[in-house]
N, CA, C and O atoms as a printed pandas DataFrame, in Angstrom:
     atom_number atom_name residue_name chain_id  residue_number  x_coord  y_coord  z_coord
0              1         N          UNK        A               1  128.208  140.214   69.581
1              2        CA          UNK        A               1  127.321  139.281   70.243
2              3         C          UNK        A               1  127.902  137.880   70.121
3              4         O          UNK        A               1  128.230  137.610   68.966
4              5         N          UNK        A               2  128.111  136.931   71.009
5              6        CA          UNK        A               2  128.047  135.937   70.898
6              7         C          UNK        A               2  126.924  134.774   71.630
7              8         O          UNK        A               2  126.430  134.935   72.746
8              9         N          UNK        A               3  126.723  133.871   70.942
9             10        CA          UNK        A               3  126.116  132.820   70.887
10            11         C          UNK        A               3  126.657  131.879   72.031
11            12         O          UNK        A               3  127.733  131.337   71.778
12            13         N          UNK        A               4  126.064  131.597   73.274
13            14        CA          UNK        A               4  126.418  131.093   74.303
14            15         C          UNK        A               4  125.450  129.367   74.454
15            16         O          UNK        A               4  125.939  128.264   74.699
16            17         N          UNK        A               5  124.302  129.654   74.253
17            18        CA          UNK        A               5  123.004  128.300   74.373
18            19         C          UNK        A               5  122.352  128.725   73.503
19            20         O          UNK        A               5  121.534  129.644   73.457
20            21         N          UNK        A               6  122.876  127.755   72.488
21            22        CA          UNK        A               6  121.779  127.787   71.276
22            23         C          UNK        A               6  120.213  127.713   71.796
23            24         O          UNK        A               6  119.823  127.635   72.961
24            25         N          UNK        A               7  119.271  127.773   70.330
25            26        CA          UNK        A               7  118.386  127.192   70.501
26            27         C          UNK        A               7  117.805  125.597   70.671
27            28         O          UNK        A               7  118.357  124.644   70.121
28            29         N          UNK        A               8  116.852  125.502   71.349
29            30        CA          UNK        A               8  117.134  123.978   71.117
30            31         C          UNK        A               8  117.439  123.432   72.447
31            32         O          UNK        A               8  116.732  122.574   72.976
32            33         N          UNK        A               9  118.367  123.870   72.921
33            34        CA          UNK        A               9  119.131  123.122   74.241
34            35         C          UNK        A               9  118.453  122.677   75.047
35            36         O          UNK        A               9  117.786  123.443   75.743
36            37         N          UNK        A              10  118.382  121.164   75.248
37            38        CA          UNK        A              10  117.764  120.830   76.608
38            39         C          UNK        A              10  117.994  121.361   77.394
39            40         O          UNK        A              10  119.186  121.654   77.489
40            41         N          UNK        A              11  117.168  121.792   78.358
41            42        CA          UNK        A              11  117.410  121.904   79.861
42            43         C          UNK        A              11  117.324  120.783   80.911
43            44         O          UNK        A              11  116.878  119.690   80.562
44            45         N          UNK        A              12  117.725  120.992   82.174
45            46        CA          UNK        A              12  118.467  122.242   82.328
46            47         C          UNK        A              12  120.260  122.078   81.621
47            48         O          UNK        A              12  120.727  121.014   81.215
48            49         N          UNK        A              13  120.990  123.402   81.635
49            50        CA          UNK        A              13  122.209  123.407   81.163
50            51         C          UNK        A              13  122.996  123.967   81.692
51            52         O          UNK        A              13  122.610  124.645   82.643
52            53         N          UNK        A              14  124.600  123.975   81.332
53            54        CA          UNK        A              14  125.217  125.100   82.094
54            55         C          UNK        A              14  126.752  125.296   81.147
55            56         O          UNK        A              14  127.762  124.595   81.085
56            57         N          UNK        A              15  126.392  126.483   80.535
57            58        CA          UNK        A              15  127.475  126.872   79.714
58            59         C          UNK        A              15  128.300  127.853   80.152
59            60         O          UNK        A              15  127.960  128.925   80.654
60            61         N          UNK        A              16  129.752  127.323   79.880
61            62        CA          UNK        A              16  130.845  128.802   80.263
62            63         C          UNK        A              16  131.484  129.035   79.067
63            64         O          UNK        A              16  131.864  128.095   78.369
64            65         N          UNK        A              17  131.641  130.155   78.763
65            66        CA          UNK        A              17  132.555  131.210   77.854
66            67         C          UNK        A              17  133.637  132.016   78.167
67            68         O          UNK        A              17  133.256  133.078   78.659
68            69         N          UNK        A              18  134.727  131.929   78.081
69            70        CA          UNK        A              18  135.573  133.314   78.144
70            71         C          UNK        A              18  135.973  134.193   77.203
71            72         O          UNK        A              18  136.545  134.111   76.116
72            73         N          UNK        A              19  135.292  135.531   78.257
73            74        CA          UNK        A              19  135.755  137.200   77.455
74            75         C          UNK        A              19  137.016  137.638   78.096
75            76         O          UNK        A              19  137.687  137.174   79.018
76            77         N          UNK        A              20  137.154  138.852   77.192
77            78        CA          UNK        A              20  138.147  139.720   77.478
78            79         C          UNK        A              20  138.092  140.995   77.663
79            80         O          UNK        A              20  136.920  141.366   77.592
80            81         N          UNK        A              21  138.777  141.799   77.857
81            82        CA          UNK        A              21  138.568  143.807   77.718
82            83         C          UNK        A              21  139.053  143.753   76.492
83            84         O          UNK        A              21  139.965  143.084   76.008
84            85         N          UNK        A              22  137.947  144.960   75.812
85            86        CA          UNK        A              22  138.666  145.365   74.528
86            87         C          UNK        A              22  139.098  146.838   74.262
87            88         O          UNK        A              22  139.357  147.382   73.188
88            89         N          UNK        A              23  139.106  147.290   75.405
89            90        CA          UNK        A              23  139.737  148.602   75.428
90            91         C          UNK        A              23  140.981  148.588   76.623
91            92         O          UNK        A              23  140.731  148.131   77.739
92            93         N          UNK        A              24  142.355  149.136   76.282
93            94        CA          UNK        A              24  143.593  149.217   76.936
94            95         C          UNK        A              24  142.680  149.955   78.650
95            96         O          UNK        A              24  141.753  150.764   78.647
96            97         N          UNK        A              25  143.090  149.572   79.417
97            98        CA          UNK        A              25  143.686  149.891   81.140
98            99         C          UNK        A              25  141.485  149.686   81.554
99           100         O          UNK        A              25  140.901  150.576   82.173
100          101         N          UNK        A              26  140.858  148.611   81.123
101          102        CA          UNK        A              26  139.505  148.973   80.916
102          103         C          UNK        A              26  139.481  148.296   82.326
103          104         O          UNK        A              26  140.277  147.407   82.630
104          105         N          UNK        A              27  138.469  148.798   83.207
105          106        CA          UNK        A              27  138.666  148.296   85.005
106          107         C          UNK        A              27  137.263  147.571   84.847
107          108         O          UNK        A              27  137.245  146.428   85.304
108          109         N          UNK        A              28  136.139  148.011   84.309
109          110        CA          UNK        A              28  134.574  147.381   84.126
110          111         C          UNK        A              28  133.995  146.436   82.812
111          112         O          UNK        A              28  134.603  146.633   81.760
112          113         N          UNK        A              29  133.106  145.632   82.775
113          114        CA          UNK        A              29  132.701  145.081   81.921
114          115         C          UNK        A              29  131.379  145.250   81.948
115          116         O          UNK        A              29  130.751  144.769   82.890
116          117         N          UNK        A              30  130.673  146.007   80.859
117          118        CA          UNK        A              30  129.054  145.648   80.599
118          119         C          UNK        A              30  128.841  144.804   79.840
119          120         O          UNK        A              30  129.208  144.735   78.667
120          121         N          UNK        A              31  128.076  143.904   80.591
121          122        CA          UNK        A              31  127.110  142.205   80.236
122          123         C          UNK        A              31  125.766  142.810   79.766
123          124         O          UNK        A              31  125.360  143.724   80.483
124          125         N          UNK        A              32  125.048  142.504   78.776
125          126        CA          UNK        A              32  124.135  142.811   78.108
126          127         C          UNK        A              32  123.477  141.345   77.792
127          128         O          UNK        A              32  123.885  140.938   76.704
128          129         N          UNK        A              33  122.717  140.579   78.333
129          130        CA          UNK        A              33  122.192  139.317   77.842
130          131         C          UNK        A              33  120.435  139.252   77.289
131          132         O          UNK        A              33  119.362  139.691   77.702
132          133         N          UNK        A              34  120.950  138.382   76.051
133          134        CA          UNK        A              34  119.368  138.762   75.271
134          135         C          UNK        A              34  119.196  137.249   74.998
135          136         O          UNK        A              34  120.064  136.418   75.263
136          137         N          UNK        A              35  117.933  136.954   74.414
137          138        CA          UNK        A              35  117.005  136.002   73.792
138          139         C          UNK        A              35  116.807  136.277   72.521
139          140         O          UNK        A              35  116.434  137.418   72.249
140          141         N          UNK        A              36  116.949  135.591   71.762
141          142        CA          UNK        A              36  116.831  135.627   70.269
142          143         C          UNK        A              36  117.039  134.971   68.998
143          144         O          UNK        A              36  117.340  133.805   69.255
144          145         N          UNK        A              37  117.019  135.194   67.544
145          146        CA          UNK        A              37  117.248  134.596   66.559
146          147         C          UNK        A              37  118.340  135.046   65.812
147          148         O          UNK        A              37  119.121  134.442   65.077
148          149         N          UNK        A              38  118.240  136.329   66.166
149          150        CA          UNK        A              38  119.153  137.402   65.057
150          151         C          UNK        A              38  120.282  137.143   65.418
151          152         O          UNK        A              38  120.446  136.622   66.521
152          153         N          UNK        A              39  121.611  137.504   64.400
153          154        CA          UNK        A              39  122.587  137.762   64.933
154          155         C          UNK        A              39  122.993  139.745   64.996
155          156         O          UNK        A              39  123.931  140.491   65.277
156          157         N          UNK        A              40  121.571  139.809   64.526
157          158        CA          UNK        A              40  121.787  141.684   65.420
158          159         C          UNK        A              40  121.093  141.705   67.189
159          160         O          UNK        A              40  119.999  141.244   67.516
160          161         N          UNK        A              41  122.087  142.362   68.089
161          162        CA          UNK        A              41  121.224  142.536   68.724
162          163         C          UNK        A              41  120.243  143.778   69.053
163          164         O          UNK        A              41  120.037  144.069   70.231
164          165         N          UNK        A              42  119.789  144.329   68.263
165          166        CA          UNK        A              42  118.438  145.566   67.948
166          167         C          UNK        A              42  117.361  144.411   67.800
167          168         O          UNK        A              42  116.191  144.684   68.069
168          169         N          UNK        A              43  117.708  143.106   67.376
169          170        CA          UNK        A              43  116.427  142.448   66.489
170          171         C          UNK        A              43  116.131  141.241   68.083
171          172         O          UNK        A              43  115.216  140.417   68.060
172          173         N          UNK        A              44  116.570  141.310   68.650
173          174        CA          UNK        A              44  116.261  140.106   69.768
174          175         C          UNK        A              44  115.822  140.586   71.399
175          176         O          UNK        A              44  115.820  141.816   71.464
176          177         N          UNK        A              45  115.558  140.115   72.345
177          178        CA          UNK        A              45  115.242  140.581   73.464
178          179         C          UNK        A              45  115.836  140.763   74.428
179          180         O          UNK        A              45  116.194  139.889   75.218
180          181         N          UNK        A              46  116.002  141.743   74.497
181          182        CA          UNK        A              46  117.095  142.106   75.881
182          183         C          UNK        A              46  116.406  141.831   77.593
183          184         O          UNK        A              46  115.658  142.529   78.278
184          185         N          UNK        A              47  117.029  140.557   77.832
185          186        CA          UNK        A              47  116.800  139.886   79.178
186          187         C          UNK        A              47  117.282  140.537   80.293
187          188         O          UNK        A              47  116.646  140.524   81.347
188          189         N          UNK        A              48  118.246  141.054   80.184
189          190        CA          UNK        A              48  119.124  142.073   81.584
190          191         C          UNK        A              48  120.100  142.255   81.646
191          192         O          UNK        A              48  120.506  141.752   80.599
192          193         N          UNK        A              49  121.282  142.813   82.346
193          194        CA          UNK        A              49  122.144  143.605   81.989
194          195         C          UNK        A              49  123.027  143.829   83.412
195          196         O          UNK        A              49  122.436  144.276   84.395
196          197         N          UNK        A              50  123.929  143.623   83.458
197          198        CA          UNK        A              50  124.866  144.000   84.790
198          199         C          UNK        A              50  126.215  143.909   84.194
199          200         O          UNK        A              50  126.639  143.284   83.222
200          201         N          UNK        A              51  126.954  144.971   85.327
201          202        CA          UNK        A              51  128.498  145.149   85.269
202          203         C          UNK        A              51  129.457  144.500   86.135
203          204         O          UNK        A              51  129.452  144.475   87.365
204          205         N          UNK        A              52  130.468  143.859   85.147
205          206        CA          UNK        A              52  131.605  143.520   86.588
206          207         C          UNK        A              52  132.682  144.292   86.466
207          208         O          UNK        A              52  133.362  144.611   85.490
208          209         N          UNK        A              53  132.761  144.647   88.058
209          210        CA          UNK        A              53  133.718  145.735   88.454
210          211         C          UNK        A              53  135.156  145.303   88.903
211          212         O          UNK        A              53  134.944  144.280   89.554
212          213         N          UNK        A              54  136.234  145.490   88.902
213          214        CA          UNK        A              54  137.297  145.466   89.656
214          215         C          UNK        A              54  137.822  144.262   88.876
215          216         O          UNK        A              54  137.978  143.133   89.340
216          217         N          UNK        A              55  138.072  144.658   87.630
217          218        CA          UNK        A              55  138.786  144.326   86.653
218          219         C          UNK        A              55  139.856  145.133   85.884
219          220         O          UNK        A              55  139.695  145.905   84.938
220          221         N          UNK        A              56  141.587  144.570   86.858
221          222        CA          UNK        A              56  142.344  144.939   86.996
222          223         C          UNK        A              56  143.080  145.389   85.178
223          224         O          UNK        A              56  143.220  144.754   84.133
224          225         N          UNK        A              57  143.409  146.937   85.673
225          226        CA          UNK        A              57  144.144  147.793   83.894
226          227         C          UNK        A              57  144.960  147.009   83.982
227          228         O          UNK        A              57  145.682  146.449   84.807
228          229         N          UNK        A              58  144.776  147.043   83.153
229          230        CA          UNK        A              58  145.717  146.087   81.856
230          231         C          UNK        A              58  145.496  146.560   79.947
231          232         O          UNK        A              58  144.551  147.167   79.443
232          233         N          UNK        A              59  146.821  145.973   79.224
233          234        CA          UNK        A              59  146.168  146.225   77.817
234          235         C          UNK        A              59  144.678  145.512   77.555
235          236         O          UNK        A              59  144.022  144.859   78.366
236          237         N          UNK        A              60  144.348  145.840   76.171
237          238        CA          UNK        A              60  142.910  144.898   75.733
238          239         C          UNK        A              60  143.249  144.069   75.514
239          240         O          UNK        A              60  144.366  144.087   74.997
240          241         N          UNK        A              61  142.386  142.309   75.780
241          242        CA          UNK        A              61  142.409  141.515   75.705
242          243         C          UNK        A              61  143.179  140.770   76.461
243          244         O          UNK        A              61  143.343  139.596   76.127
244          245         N          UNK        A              62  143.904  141.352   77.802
245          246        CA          UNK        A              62  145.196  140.423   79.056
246          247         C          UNK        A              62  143.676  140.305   79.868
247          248         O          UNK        A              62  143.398  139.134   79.611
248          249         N          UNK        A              63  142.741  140.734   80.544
249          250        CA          UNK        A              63  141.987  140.132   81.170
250          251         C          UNK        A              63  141.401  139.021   80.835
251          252         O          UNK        A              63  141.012  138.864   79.677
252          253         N          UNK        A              64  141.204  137.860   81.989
253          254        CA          UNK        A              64  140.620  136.827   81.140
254          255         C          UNK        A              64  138.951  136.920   82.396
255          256         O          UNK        A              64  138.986  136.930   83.626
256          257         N          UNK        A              65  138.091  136.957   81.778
257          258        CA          UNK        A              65  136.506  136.768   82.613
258          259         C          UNK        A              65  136.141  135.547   81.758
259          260         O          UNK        A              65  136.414  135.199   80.610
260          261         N          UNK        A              66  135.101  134.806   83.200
261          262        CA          UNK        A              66  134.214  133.511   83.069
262          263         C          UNK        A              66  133.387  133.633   83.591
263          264         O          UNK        A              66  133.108  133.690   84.788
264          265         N          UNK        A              67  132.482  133.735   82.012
265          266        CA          UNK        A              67  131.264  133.540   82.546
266          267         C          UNK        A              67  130.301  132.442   82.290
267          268         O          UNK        A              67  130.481  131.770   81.275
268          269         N          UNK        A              68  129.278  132.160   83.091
269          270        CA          UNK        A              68  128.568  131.015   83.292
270          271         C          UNK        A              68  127.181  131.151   82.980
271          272         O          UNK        A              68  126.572  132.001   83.630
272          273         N          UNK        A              69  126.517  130.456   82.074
273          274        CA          UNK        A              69  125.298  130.647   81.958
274          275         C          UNK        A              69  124.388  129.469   82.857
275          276         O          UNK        A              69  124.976  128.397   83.007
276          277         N          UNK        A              70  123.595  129.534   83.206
277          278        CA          UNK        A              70  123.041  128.363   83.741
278          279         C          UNK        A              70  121.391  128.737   83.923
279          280         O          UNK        A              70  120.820  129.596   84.595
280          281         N          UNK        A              71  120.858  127.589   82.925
281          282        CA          UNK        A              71  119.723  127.472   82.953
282          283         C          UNK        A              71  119.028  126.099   83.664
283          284         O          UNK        A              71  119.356  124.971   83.298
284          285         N          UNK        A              72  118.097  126.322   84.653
285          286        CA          UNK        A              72  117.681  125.327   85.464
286          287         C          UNK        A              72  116.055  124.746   84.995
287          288         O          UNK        A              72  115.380  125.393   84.195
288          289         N          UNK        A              73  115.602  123.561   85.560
289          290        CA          UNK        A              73  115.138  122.877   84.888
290          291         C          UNK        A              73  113.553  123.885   85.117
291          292         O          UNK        A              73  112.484  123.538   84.614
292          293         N          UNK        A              74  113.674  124.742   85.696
293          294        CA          UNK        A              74  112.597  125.574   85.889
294          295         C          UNK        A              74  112.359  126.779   84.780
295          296         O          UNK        A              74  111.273  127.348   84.664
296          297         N          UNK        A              75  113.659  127.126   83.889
297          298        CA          UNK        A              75  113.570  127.330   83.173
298          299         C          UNK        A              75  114.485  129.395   83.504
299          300         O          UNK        A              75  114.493  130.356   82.734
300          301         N          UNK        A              76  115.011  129.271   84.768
301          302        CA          UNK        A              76  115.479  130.408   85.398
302          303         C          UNK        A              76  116.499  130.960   84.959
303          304         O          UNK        A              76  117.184  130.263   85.707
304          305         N          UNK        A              77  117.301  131.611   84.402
305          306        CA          UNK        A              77  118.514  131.659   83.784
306          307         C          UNK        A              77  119.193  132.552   84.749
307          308         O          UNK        A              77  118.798  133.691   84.996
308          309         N          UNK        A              78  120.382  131.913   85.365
309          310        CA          UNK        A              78  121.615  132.482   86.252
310          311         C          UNK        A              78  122.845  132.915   84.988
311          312         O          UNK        A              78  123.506  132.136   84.302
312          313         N          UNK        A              79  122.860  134.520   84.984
313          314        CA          UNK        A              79  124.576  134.810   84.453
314          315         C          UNK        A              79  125.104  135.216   85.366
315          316         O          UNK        A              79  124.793  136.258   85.942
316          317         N          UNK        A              80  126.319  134.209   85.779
317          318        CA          UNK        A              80  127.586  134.926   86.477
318          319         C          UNK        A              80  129.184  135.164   85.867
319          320         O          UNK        A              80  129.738  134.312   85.172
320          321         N          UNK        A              81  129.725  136.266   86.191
321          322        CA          UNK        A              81  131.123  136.442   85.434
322          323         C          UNK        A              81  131.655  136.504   86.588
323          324         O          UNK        A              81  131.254  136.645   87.743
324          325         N          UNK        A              82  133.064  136.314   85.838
325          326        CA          UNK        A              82  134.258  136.191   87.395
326          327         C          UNK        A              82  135.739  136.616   86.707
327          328         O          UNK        A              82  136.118  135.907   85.775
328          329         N          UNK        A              83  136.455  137.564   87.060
329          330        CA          UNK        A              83  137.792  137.735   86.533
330          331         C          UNK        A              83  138.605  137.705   87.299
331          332         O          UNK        A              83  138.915  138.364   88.292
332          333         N          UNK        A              84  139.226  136.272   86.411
333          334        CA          UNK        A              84  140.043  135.304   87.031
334          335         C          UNK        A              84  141.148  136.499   87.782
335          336         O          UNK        A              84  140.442  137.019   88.646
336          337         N          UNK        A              85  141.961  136.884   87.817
337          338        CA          UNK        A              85  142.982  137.897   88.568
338          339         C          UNK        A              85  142.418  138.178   89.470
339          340         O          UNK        A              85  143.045  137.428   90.218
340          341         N          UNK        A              86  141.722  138.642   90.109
341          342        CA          UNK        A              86  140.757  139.589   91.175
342          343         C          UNK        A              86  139.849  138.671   91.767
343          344         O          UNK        A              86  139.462  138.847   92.923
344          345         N          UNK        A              87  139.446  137.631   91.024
345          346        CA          UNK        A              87  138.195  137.072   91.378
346          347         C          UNK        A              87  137.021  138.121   91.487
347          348         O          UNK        A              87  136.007  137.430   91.589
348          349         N          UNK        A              88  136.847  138.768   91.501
349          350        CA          UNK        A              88  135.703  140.198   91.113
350          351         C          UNK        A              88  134.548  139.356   90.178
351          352         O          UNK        A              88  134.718  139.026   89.004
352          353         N          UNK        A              89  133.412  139.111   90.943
353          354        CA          UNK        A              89  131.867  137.705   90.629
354          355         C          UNK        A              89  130.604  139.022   91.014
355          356         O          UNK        A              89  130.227  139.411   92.120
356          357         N          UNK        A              90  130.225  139.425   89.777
357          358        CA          UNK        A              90  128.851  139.378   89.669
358          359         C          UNK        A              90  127.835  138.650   89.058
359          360         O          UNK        A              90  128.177  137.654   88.421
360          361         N          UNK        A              91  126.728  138.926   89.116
361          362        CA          UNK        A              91  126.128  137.770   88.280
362          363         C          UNK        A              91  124.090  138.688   88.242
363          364         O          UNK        A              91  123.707  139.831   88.490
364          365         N          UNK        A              92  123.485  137.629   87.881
365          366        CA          UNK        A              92  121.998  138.334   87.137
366          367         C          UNK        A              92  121.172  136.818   87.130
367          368         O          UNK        A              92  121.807  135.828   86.767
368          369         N          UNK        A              93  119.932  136.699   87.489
369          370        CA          UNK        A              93  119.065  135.658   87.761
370          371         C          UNK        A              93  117.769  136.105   86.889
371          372         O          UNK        A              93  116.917  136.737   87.515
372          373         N          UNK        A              94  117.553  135.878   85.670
373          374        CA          UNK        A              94  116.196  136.096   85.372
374          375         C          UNK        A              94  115.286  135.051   85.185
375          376         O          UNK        A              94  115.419  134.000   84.557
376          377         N          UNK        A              95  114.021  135.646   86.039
377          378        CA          UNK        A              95  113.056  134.048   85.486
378          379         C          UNK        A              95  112.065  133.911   83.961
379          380         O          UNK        A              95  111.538  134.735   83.213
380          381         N          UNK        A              96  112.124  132.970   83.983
381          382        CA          UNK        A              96  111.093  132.802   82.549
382          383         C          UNK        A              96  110.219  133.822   82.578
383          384         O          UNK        A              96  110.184  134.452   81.521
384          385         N          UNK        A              97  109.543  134.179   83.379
385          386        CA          UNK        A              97  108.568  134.973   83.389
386          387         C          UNK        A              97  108.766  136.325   82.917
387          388         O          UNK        A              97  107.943  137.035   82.339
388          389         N          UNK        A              98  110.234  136.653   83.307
389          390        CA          UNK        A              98  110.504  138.153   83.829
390          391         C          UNK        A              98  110.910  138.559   82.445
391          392         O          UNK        A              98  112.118  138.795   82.421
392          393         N          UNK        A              99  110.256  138.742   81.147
393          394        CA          UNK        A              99  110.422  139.415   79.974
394          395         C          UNK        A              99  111.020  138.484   78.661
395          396         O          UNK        A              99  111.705  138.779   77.681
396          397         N          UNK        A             100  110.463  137.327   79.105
397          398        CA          UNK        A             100  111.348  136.390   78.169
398          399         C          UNK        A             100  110.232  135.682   77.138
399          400         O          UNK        A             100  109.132  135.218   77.437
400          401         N          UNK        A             101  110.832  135.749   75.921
401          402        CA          UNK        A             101  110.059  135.429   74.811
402          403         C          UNK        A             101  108.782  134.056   75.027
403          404         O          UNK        A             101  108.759  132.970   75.606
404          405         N          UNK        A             102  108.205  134.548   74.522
405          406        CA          UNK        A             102  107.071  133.070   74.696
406          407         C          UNK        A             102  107.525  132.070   73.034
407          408         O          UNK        A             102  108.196  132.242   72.016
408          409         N          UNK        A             103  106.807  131.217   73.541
409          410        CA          UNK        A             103  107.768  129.968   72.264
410          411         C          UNK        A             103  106.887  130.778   70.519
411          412         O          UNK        A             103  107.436  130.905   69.425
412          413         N          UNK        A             104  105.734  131.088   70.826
413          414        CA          UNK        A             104  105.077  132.246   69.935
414          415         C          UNK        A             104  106.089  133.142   69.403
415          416         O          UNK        A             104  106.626  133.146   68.296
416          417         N          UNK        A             105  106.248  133.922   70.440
417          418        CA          UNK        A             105  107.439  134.995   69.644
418          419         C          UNK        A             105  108.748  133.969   69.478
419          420         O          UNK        A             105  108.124  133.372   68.601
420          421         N          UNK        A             106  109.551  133.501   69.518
421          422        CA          UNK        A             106  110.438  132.504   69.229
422          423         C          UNK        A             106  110.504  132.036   67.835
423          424         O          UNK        A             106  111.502  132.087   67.116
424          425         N          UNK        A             107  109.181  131.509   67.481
425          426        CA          UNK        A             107  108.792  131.058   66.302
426          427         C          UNK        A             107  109.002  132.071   64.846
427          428         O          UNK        A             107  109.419  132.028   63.688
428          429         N          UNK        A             108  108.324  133.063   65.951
429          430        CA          UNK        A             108  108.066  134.162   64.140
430          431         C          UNK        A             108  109.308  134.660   64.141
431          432         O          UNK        A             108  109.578  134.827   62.951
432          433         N          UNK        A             109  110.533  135.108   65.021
433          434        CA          UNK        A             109  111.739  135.072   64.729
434          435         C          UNK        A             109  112.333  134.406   63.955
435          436         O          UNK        A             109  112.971  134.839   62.995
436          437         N          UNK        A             110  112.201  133.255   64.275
437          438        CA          UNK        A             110  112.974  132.104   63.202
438          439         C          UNK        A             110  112.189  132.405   62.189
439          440         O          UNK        A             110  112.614  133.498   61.815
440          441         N          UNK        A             111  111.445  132.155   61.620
441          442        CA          UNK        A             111  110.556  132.842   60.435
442          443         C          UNK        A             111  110.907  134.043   59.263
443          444         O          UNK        A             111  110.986  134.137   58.038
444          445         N          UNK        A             112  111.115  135.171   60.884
445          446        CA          UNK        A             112  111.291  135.980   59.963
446          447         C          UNK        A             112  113.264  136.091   59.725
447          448         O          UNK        A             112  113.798  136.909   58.975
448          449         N          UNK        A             113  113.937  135.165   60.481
449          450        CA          UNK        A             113  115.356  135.274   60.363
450          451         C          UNK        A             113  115.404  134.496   59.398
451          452         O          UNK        A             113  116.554  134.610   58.973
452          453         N          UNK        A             114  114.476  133.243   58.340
453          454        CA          UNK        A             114  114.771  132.470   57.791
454          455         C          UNK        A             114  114.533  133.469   56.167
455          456         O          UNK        A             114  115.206  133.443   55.136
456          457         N          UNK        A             115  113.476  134.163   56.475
457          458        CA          UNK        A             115  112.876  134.922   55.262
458          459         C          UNK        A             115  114.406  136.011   54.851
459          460         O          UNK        A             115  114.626  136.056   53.641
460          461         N          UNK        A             116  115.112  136.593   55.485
461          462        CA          UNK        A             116  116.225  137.635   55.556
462          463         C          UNK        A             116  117.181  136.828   54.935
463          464         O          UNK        A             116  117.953  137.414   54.176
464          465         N          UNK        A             117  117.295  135.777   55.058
465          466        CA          UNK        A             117  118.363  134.524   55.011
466          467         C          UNK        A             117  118.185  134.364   53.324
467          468         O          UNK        A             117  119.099  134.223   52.512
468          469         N          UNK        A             118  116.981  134.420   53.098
469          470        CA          UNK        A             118  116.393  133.860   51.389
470          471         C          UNK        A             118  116.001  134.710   50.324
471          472         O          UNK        A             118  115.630  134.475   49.174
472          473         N          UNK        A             119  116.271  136.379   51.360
473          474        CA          UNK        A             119  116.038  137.117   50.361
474          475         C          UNK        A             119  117.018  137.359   49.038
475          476         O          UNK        A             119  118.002  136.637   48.873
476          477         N          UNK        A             120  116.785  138.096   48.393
477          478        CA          UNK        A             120  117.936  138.275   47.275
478          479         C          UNK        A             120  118.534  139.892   47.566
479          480         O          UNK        A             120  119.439  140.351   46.868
């Protein structure tokens, strides 16, 4: 998992990251994007999920993908990836609404990620 927009972040924002394949001659990428505190993702909310296709074999790690997070002042979150070789662009639009933590659940996460943090 990595950490793309912290918590916290004003909106609106727009963050890019680059991945790679981590398996030799790998042609697809599954994007898995969540909401959360944890750094497990079993413990956070899984927002949605899409594949980019026509991502040219190669060993692991010669692909280079960019992806873009972008959150608008409405609060909508756009993921798009793009691999650079192919140009091969999918992407995923979820709105606040559509399964995303309320600042309630947000809270007792941090809570309970702070309590895990202090246990012995």
């Amino acid at each position: 998992m990595s950490v793309v927009i912290p918590r916290n972040t004003a909106i609106p924002v727009k963050k890019t990251k680059n991945f790679t394949t981590l398996f030799d001659n790998q042609v697809s990428v599954n994007f898995l994007v969540y909401e959360g505190e944890s750094a497990n993702t079993k413990d956070n909310n899984l927002l949605g999920k899409f594949v980019l296709t026509g991502v040219p074999p190669a060993p692991k790690g010669v692909a280079s993908i960019k992806v873009t997070f972008d959150i608008d002042t409405n609060g909508v979150l756009n993921v798009s990836a793009k691999e650079m070789t192919t140009g091969s662009i999918n992407n995923i639009s979820i709105s606040y609404k559509s399964g995303r933590l309320s600042k309630e659940e947000i809270e007792r996460m941090v809570k309970r990620g702070k309590r895990k943090r202090t246990a012995p």
